[in-house]
Structures are given as structure tokens and as C-alpha cells.
C-alpha positions as CSV (number, residue, x, y, z in Angstrom):
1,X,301.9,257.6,181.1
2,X,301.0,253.9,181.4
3,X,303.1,251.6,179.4
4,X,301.7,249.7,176.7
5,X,302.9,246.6,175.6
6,X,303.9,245.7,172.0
7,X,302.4,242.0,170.6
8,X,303.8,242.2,167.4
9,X,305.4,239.0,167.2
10,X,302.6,237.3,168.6
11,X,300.7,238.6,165.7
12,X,302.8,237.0,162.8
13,X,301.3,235.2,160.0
14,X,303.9,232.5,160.2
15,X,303.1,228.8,161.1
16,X,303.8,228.1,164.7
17,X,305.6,224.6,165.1
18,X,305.0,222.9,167.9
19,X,307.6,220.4,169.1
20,X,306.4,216.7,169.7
21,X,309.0,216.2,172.7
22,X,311.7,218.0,174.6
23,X,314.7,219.1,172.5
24,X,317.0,217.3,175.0
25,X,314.5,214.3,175.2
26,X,315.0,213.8,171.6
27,X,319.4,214.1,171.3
28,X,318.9,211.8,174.0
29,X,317.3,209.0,172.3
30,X,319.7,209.3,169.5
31,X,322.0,206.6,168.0
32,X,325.8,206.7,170.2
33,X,327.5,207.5,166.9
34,X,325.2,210.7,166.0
35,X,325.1,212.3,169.4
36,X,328.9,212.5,169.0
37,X,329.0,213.9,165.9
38,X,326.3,216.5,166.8
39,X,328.5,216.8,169.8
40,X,331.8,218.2,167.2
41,X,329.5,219.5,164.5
42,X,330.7,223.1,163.4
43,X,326.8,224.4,163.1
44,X,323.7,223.7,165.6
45,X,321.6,221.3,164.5
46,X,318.3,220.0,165.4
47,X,317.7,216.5,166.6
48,X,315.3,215.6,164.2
49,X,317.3,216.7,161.5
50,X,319.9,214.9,161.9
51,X,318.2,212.1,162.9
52,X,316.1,212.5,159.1
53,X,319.5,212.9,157.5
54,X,320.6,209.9,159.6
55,X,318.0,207.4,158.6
56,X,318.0,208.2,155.0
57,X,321.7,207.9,154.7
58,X,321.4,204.3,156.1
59,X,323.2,205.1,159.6
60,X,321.5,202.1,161.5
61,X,323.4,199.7,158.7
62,X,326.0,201.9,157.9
63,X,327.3,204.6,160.3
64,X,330.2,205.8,158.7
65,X,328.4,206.3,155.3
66,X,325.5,208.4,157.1
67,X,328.3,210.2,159.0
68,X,330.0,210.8,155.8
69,X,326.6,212.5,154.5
70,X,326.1,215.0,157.4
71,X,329.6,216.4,157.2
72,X,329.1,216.7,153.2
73,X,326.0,218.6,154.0
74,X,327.4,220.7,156.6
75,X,330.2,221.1,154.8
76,X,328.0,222.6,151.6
77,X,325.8,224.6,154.3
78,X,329.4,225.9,155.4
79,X,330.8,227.0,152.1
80,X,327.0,229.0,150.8
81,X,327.4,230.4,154.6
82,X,331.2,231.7,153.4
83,X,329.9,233.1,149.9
84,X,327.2,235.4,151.5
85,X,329.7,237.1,153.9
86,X,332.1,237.7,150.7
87,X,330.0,239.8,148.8
């Protein structure tokens, strides 16, 4: 019996994104003070993200303050995390 192969995920509906640049490429172009905390962060996060996060915080003029706004968020994305595994 000749084995057929199954395409179903290549059939999804769902909006491919396609990525501008290397993963990698991208951490590395990323401000000293954000790699590191990316580097300790307690959840996987995406270059861009952070770097969005980042820029709208104010991290090129204020570092701390944008560092003080990703580890609110994660902490928030943390605690939801921590209520769905109660239930």
C-alpha cells in the first residue's frame, strides 16, 4: 500500500507571515539594554515585539522606564497565564 501524504496544514486558511529578516539578525541589531532583558525574560519573546514595546515606551531616552514596561507586561501576561491553569 503506497503511503500517501497528509497536507493539511498546508491547506489552512490562516494568513502566512512572512518574516522581513532573520530572527537572530533582528535580536542582534537590538539596543544593549533590551537584548539583556530578552536574555532573563521569564517568556519567549519575539524581537520585533519587544523592540515595538521598546520604542513606544521611550527606551532610546529612557531605558529603565521602557524596561520597567516590558516586565509590567510580562508580568500581566504571567499572572492571565496563572489563572487559566487554576480553573
Amino acid at each position: 500500500m503506497p503511503m500517501t501524504i497528509q497536507r493539511r496544514n498546508l491547506r489552512s486558511r490562516l494568513n502566512h507571515r512572512r518574516r522581513h529578516r532573520p530572527a537572530m539578525q533582528a535580536y542582534d541589531t537590538l539596543p544593549p539594554e533590551l537584548r539583556q532583558w530578552l536574555a532573563n525574560a521569564c517568556l519567549p519573546w519575539s524581537p520585533n515585539s519587544a523592540l515595538k514595546i521598546w520604542k513606544a515606551a521611550g527606551g532610546a531616552k529612557a531605558p529603565a522606564d521602557a524596561l520597567a514596561r516590558l516586565n509590567a507586561i510580562e508580568q500581566a501576561m504571567l499572572l492571565r497565564d496563572a489563572r487559566i491553569w487554576e480553573e
